[in-house]
Backbone as ProteinMPNN parsed JSONL, in Angstrom:
{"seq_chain_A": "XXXXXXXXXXXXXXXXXXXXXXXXXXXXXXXXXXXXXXXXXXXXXXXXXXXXXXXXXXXXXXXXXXXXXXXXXXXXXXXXXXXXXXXXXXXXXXXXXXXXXXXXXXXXXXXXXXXXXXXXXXXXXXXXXXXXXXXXXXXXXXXXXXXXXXXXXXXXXXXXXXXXXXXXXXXXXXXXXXXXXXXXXXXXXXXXXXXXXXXXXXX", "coords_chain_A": {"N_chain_A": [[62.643, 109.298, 62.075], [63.682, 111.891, 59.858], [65.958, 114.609, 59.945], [66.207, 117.977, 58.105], [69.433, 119.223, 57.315], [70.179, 121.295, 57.52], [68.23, 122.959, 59.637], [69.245, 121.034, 62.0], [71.468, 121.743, 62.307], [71.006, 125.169, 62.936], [69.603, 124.556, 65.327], [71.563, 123.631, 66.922], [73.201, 126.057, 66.941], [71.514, 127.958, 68.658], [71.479, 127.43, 70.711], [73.615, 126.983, 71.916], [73.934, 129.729, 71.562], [72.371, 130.558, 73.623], [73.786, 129.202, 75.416], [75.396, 130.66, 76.03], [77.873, 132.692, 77.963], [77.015, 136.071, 79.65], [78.526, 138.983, 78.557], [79.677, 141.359, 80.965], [80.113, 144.629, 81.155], [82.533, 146.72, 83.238], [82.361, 150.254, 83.122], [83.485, 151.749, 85.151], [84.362, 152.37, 88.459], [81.755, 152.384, 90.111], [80.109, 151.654, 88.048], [78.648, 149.283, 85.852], [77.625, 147.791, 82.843], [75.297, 145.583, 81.446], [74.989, 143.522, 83.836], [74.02, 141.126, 85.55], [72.109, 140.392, 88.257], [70.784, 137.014, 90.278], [69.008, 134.72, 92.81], [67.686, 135.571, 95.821], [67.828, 138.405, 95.616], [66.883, 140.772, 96.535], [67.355, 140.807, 98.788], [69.691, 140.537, 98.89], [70.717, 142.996, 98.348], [69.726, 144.282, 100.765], [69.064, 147.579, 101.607], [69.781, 148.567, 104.546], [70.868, 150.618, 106.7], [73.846, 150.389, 109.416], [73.212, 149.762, 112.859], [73.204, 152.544, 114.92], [74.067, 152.222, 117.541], [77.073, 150.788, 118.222], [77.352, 148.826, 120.014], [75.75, 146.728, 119.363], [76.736, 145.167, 117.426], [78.603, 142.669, 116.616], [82.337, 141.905, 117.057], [83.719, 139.744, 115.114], [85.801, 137.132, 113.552], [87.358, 135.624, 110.393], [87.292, 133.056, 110.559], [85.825, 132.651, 112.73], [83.297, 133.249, 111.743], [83.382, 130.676, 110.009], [83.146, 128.921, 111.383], [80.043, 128.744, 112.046], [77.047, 126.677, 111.781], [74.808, 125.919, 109.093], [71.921, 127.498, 107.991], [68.598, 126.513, 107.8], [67.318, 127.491, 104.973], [65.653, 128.811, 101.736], [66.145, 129.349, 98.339], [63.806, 131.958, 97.507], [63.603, 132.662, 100.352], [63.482, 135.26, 102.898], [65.522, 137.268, 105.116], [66.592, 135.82, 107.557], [67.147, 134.949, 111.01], [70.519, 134.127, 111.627], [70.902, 136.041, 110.107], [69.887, 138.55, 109.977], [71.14, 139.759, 111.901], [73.884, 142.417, 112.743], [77.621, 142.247, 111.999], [80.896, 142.574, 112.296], [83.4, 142.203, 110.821], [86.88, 141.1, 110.998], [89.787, 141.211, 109.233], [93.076, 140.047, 106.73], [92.987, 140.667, 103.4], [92.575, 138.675, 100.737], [91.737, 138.046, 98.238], [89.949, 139.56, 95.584], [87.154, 140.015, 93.619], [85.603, 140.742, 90.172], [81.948, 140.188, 89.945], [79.518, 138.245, 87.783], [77.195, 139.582, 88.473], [77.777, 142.186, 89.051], [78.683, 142.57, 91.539], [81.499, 143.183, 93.856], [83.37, 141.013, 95.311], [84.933, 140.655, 98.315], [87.523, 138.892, 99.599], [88.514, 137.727, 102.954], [90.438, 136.223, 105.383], [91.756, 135.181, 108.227], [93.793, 137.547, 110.021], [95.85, 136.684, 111.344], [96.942, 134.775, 110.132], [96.398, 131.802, 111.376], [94.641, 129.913, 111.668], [92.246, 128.073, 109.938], [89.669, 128.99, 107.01], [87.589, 131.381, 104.66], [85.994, 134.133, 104.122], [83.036, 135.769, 101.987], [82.923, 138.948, 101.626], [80.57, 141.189, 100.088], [79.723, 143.535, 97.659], [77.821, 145.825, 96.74], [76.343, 146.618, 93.429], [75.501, 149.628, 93.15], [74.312, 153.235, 93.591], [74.456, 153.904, 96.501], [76.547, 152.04, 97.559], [78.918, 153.458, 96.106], [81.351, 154.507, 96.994], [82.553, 152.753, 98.712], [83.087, 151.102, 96.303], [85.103, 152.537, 95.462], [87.341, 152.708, 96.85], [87.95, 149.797, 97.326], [88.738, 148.826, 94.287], [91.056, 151.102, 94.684], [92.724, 149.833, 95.579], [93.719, 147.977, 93.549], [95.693, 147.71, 89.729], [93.443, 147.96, 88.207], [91.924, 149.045, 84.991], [89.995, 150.936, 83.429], [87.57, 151.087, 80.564], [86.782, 147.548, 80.85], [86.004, 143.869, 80.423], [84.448, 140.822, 80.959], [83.251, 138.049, 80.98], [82.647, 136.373, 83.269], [83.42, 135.39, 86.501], [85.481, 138.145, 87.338], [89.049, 138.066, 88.98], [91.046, 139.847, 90.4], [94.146, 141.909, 90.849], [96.136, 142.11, 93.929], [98.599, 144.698, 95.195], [99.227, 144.76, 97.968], [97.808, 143.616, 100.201], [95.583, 144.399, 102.171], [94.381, 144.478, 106.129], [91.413, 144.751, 107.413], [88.428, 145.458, 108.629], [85.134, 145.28, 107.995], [81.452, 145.807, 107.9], [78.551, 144.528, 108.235], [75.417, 142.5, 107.423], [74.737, 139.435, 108.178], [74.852, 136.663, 105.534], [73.623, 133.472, 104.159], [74.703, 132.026, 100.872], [73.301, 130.361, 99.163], [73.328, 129.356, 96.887], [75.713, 128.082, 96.771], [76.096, 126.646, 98.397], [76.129, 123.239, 99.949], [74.983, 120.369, 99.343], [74.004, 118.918, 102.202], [73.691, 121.53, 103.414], [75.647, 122.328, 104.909], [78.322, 124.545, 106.51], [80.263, 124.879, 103.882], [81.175, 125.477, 100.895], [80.454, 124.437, 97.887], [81.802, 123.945, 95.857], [84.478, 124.94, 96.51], [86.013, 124.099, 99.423], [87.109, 125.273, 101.437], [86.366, 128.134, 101.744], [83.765, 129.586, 103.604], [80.226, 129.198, 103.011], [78.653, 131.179, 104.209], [78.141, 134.42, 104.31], [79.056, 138.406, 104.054], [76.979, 140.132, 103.313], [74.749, 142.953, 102.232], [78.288, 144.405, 102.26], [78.645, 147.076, 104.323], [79.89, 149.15, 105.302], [83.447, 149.73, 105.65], [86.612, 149.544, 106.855], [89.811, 150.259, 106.674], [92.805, 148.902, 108.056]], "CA_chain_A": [[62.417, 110.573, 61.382], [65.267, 112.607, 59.914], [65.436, 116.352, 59.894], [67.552, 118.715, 57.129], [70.996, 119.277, 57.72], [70.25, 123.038, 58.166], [67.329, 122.819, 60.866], [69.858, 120.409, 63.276], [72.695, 123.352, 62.255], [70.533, 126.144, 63.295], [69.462, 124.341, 66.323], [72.479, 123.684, 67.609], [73.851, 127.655, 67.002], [70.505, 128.555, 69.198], [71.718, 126.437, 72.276], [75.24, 127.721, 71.666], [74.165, 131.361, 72.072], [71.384, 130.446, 74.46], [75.076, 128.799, 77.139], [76.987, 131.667, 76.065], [77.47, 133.546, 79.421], [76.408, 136.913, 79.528], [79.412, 139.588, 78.936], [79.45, 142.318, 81.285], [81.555, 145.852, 81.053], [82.525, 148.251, 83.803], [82.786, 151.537, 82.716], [83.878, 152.634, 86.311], [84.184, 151.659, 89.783], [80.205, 152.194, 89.954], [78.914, 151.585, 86.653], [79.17, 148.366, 85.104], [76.325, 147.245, 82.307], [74.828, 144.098, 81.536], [75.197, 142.649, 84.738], [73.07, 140.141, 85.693], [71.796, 139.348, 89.365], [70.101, 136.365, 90.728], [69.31, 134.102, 94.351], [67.704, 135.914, 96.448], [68.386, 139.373, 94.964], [66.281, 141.742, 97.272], [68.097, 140.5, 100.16], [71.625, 140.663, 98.499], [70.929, 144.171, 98.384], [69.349, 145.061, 101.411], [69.825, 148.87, 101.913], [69.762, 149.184, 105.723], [72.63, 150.856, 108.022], [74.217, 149.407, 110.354], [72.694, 150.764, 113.798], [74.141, 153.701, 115.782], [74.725, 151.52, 118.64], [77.771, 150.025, 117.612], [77.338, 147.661, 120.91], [74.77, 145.491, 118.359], [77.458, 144.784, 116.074], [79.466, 141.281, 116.855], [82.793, 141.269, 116.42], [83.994, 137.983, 114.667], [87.028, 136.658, 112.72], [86.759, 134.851, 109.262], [87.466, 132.148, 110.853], [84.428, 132.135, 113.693], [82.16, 132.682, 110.736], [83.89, 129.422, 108.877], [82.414, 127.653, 112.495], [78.772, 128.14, 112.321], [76.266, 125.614, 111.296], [74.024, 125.928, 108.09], [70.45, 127.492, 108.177], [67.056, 126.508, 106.942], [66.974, 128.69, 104.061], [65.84, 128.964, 100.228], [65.683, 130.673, 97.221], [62.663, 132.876, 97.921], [63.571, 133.02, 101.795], [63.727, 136.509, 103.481], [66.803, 137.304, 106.38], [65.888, 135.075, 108.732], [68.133, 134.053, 111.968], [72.042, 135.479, 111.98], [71.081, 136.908, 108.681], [69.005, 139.478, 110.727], [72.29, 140.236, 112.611], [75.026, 142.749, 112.472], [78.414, 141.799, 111.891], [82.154, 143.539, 112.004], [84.633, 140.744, 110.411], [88.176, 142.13, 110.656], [90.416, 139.879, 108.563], [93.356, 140.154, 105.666], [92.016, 140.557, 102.226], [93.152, 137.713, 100.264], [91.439, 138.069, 97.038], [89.016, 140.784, 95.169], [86.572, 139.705, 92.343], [84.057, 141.104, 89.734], [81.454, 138.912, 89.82], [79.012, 138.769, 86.607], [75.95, 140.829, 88.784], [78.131, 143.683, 89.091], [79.322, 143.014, 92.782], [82.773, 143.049, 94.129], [83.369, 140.394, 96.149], [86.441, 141.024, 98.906], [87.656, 137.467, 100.562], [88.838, 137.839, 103.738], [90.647, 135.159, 106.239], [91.723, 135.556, 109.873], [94.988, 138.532, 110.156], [97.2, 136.235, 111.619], [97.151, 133.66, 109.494], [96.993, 130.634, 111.736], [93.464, 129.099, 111.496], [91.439, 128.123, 108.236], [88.781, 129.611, 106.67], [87.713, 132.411, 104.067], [84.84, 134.539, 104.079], [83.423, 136.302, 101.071], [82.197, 140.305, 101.821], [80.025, 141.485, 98.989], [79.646, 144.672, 97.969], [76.606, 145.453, 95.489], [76.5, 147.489, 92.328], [74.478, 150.53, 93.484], [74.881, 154.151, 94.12], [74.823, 153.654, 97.905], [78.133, 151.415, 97.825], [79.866, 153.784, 95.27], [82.396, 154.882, 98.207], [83.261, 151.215, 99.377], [83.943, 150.487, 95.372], [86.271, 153.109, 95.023], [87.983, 152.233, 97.669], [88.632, 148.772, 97.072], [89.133, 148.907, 93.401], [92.06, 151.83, 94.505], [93.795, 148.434, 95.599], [94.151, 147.367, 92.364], [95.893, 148.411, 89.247], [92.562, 148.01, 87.231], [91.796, 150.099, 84.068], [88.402, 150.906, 83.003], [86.625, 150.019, 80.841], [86.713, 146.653, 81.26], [84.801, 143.587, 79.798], [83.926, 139.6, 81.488], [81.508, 136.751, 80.821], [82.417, 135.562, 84.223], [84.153, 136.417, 87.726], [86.581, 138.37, 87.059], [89.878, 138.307, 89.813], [91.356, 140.854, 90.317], [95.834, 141.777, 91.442], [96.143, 143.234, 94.57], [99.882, 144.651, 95.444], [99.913, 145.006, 99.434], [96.642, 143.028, 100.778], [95.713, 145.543, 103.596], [94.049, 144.459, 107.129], [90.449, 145.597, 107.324], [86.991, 145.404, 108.938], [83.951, 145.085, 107.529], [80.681, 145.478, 108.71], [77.529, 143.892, 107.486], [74.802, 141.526, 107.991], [75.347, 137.64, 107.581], [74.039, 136.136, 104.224], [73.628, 132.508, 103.502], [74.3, 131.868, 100.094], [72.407, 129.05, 99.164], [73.618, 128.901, 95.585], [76.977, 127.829, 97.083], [75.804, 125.712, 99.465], [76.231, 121.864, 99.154], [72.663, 119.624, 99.877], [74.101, 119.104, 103.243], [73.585, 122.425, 103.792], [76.843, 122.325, 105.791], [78.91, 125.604, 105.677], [81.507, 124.801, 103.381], [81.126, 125.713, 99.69], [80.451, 122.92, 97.075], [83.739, 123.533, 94.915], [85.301, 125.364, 97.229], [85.678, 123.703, 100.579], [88.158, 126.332, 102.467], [85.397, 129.104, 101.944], [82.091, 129.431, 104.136], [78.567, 129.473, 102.544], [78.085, 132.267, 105.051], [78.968, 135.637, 103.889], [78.914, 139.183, 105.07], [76.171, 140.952, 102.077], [76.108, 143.602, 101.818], [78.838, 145.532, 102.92], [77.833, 148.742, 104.513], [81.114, 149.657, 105.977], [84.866, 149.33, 104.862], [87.881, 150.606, 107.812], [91.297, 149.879, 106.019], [93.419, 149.195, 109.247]], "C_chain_A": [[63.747, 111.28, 61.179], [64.63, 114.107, 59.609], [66.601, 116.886, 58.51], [68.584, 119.186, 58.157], [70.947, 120.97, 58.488], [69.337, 123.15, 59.198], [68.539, 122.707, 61.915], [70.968, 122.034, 63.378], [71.936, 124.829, 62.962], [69.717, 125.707, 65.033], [70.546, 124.226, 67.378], [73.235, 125.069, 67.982], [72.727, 128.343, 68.113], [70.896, 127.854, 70.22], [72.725, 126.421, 72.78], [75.174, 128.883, 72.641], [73.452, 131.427, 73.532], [72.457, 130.466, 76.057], [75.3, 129.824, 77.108], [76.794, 132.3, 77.055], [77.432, 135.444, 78.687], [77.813, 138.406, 79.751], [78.99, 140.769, 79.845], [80.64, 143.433, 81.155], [81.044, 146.715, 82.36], [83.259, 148.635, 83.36], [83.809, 152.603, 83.86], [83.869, 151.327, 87.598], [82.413, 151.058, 90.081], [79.576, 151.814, 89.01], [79.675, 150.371, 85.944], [77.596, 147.917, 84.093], [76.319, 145.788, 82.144], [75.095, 143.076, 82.386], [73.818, 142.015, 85.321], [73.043, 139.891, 86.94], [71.014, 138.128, 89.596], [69.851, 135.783, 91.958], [68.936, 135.261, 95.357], [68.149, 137.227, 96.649], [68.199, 140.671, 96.017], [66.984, 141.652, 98.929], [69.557, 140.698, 100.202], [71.582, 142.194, 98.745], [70.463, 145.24, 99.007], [69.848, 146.331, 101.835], [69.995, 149.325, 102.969], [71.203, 149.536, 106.107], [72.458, 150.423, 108.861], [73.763, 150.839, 111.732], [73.617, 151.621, 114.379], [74.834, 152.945, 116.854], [75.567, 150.389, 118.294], [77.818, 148.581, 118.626], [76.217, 145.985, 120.427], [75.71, 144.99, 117.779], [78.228, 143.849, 116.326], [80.463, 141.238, 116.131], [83.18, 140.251, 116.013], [85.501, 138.379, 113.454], [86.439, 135.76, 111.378], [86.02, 133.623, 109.71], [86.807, 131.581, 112.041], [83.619, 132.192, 112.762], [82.511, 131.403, 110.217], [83.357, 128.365, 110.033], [81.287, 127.642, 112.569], [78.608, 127.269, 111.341], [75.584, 126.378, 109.984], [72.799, 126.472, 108.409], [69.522, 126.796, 107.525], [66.48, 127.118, 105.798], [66.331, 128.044, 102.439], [65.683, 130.041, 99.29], [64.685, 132.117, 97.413], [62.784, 133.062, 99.621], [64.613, 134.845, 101.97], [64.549, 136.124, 104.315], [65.806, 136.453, 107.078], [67.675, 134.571, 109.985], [69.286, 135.14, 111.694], [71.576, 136.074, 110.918], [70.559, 138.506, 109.505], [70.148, 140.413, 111.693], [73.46, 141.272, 111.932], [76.544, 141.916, 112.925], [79.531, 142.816, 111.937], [83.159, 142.264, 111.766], [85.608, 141.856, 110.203], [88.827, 140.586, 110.035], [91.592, 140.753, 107.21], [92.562, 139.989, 104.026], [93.339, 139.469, 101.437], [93.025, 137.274, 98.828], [90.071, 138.882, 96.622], [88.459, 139.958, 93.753], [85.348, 140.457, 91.822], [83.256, 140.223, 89.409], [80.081, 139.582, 88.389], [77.615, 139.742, 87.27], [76.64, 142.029, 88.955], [79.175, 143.465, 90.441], [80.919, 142.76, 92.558], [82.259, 141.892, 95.035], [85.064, 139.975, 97.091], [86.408, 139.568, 99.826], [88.758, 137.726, 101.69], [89.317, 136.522, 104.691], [91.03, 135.694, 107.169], [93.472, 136.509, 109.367], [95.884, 137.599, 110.286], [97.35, 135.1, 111.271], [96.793, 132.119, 109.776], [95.809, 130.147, 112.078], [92.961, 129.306, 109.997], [90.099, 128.847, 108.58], [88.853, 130.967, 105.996], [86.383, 132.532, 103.645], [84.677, 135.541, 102.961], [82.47, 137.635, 102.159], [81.867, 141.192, 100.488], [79.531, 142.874, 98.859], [78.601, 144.97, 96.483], [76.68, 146.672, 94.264], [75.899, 148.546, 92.354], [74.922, 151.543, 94.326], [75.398, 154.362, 95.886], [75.886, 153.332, 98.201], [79.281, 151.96, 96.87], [81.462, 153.663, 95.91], [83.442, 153.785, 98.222], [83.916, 150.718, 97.848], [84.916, 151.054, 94.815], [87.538, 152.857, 95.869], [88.75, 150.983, 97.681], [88.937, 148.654, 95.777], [90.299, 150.076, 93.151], [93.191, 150.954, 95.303], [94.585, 147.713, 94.669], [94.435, 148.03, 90.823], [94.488, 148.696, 87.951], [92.243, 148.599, 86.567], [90.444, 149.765, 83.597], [88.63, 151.342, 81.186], [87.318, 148.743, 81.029], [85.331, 145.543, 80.638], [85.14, 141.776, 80.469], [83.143, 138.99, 81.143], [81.945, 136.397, 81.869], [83.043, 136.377, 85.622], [85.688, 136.689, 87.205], [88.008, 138.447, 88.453], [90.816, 139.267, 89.466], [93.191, 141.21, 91.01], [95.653, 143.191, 92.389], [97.887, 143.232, 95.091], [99.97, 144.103, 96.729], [98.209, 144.717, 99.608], [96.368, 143.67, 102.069], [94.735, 144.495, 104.779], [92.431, 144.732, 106.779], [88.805, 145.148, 107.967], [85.854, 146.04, 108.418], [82.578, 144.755, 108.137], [79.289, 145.382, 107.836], [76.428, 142.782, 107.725], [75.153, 140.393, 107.163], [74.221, 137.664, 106.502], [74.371, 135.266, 104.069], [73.448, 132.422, 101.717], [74.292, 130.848, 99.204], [72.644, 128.898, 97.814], [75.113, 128.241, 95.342], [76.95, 126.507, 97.82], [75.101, 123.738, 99.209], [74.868, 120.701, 99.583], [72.786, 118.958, 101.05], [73.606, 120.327, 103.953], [74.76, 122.515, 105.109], [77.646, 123.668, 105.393], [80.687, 125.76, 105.022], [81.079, 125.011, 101.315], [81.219, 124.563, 98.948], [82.14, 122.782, 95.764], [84.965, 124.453, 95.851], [85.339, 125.753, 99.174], [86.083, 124.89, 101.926], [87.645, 127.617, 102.884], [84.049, 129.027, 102.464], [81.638, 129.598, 102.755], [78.441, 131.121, 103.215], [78.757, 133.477, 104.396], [78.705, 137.04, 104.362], [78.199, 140.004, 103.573], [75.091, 141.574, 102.988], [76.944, 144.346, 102.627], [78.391, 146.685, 103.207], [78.805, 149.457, 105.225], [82.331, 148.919, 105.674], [85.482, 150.168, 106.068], [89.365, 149.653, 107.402], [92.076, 150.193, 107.893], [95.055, 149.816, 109.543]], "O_chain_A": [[64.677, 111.316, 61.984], [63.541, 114.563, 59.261], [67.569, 116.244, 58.105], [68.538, 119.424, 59.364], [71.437, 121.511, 59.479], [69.994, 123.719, 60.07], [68.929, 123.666, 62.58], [71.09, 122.948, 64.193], [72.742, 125.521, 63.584], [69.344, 126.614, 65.778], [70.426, 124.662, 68.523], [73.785, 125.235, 69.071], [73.124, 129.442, 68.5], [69.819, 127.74, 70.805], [72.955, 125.974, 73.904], [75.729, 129.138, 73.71], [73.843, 132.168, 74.435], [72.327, 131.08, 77.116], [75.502, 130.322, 78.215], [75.632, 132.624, 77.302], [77.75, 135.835, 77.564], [78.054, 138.814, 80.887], [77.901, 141.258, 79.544], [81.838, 143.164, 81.071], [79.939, 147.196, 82.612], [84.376, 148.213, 83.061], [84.488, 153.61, 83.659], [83.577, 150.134, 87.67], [81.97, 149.916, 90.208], [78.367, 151.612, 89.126], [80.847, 150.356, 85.565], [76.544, 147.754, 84.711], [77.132, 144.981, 82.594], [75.383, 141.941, 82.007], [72.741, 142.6, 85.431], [73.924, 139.083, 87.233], [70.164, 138.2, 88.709], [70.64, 136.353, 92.711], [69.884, 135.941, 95.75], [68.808, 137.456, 97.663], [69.122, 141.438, 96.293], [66.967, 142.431, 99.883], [70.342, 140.926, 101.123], [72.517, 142.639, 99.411], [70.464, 146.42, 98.659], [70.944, 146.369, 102.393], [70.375, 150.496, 102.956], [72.278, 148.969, 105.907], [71.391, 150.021, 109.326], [73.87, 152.065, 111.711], [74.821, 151.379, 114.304], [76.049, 153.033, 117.036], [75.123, 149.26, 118.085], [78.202, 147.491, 118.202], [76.056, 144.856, 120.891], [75.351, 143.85, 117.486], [79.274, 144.49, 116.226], [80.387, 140.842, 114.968], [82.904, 139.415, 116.874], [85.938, 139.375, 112.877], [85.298, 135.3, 111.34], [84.877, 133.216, 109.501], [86.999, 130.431, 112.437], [82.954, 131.16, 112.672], [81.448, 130.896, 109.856], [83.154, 127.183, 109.756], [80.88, 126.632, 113.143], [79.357, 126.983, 110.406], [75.896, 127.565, 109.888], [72.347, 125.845, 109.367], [69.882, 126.452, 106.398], [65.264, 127.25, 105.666], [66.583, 126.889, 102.096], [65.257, 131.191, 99.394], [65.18, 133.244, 97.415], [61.864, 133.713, 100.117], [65.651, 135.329, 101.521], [64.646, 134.919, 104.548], [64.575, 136.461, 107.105], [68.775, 134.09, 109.713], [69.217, 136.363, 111.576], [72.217, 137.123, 110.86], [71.258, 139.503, 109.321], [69.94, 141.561, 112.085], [73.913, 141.048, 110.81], [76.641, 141.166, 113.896], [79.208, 143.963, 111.63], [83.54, 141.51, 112.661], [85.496, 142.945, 109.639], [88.524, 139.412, 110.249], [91.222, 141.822, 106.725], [91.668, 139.188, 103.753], [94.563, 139.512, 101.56], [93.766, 136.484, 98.244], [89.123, 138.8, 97.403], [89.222, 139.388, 92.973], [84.371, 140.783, 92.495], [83.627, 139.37, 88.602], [79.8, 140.746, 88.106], [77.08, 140.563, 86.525], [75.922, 143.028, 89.008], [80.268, 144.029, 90.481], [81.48, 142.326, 91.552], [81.101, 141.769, 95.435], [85.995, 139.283, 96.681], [85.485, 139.231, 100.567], [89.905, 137.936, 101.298], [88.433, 135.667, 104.748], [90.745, 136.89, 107.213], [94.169, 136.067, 108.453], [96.778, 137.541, 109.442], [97.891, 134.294, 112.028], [96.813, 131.269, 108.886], [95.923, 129.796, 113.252], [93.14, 130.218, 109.19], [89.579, 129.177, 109.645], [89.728, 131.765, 106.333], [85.689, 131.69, 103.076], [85.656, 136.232, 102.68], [81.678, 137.409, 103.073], [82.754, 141.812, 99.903], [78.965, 143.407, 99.814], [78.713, 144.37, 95.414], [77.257, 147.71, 94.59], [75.482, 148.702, 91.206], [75.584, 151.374, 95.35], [76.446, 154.85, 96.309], [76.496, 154.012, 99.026], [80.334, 151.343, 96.707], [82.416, 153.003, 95.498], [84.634, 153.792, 97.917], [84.974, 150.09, 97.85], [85.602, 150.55, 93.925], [88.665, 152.843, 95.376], [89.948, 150.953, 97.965], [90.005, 148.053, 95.895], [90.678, 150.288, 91.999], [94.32, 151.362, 95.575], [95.638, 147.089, 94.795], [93.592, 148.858, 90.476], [94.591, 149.481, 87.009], [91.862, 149.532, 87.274], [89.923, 148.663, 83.424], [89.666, 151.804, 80.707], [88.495, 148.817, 81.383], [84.176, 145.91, 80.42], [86.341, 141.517, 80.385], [82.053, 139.527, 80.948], [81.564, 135.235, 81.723], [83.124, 137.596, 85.773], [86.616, 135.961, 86.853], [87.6, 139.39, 89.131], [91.29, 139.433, 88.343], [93.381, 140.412, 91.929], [95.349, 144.364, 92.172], [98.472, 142.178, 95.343], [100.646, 143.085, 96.876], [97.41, 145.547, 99.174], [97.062, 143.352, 103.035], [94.274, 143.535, 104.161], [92.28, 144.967, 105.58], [88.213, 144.284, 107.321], [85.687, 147.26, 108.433], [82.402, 143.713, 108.77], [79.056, 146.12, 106.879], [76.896, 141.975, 108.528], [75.624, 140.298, 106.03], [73.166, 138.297, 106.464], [75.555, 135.304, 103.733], [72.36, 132.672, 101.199], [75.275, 130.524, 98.537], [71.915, 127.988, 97.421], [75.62, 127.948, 94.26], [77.726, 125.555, 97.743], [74.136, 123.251, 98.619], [73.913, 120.86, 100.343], [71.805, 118.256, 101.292], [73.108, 120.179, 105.069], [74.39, 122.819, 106.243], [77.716, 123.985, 104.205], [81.714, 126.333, 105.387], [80.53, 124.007, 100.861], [82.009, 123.683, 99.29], [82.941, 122.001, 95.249], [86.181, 124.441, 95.662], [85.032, 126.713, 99.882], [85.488, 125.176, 102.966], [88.042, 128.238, 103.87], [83.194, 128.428, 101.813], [82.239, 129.95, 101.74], [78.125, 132.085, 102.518], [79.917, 133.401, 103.991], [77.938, 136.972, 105.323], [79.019, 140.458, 102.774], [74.624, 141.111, 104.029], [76.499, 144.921, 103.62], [77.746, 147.341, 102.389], [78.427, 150.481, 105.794], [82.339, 147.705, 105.466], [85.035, 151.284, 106.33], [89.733, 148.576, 107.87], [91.962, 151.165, 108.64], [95.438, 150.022, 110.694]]}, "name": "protein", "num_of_chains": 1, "seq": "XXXXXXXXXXXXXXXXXXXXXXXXXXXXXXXXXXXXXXXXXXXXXXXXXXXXXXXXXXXXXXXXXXXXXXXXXXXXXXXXXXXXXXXXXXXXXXXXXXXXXXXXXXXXXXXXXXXXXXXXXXXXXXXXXXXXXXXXXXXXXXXXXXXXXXXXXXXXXXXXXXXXXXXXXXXXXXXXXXXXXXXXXXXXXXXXXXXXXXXXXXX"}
């Protein structure tokens, strides 16, 4: 069977636009449109604080998160296990990105350099975390607006120190069918991550 020349042509421009990734603009630190979340969304953006009793809160290094094991998790899975846990990761910041749902995402490795591993700390697009995105976007010389189809990275002058506190998040869209915690294109970074941020202390 053959088709007209213009059908295949108009099919192909519909499968085109269909890849094309999805631009997003921030307008601001807080306000970015057409951002797109997915994976486990309601959990990325759980709104709890971190408890009063800071004696709950575990500290850890990037680079003890870059040593646990993998969970049991999927797509549609609620916190379950460390996810359920508070966290305080102190670590150098090593790289800042806008990712296309809106978040920041701050990568952190151990202060003193001298073990591997790099953990991401996610910070979500929503009035609650305005604070934390002014904060880290007054790291960088970034000018608004601003426009992406993908993660954007971001130039930071003087990479500051800093702890972060947050509950663990497997994220399972990273995570290689081992379920081992090492990232599928990028081995040097956990799976495990600290979403969302609910605390920022520049040291």
């Amino acid at each position: 069977m053959t088709y007209p020349t213009t059908l295949i042509v108009a099919v192909l421009l519909c499968s085109t636009a269909a890849a094309a990734p999805q631009e997003v603009t921030c307008e601001s630190p807080c306000s970015c449109s057409s951002a797109h979340g997915k994976g486990r969304w309601s959990v990325k953006n759980d709104p709890e604080t971190p408890p009063t009793d800071t004696s709950t809160i575990q500290a850890v290094t990037p680079s003890d998160i870059f040593s646990w094991a993998g969970p049991d998790v999927h797509q549609q899975s609620q916190r379950t296990g460390l996810e359920q846990k508070w966290f305080a990761v102190t670590g150098r910041v090593v790289a800042v990105k806008v990712e296309a749902d809106g978040d920041l995402h701050i990568a952190l490795s151990d202060a003193t350099g001298d073990k591997q591993g790099t953990v991401v700390c996610a910070v979500p697009l929503k009035p609650q975390w305005c604070d934390i995105r002014e904060t880290v976007f007054s790291w960088t010389p970034t000018r608004f607006p601003f426009q992406t189809s993908s993660a954007k990275r971001l130039k930071i002058a003087n990479p500051p120190v800093v702890t972060i506190v947050g509950k663990a998040f497997w994220d399972i869209g990273h995570a290689p069918k081992d379920q081992s915690n090492r990232r599928k294109n990028l081995p040097r970074y956990a799976v495990w991550e600290i979403h969302p941020v609910m605390k920022l202390d520049v040291q």
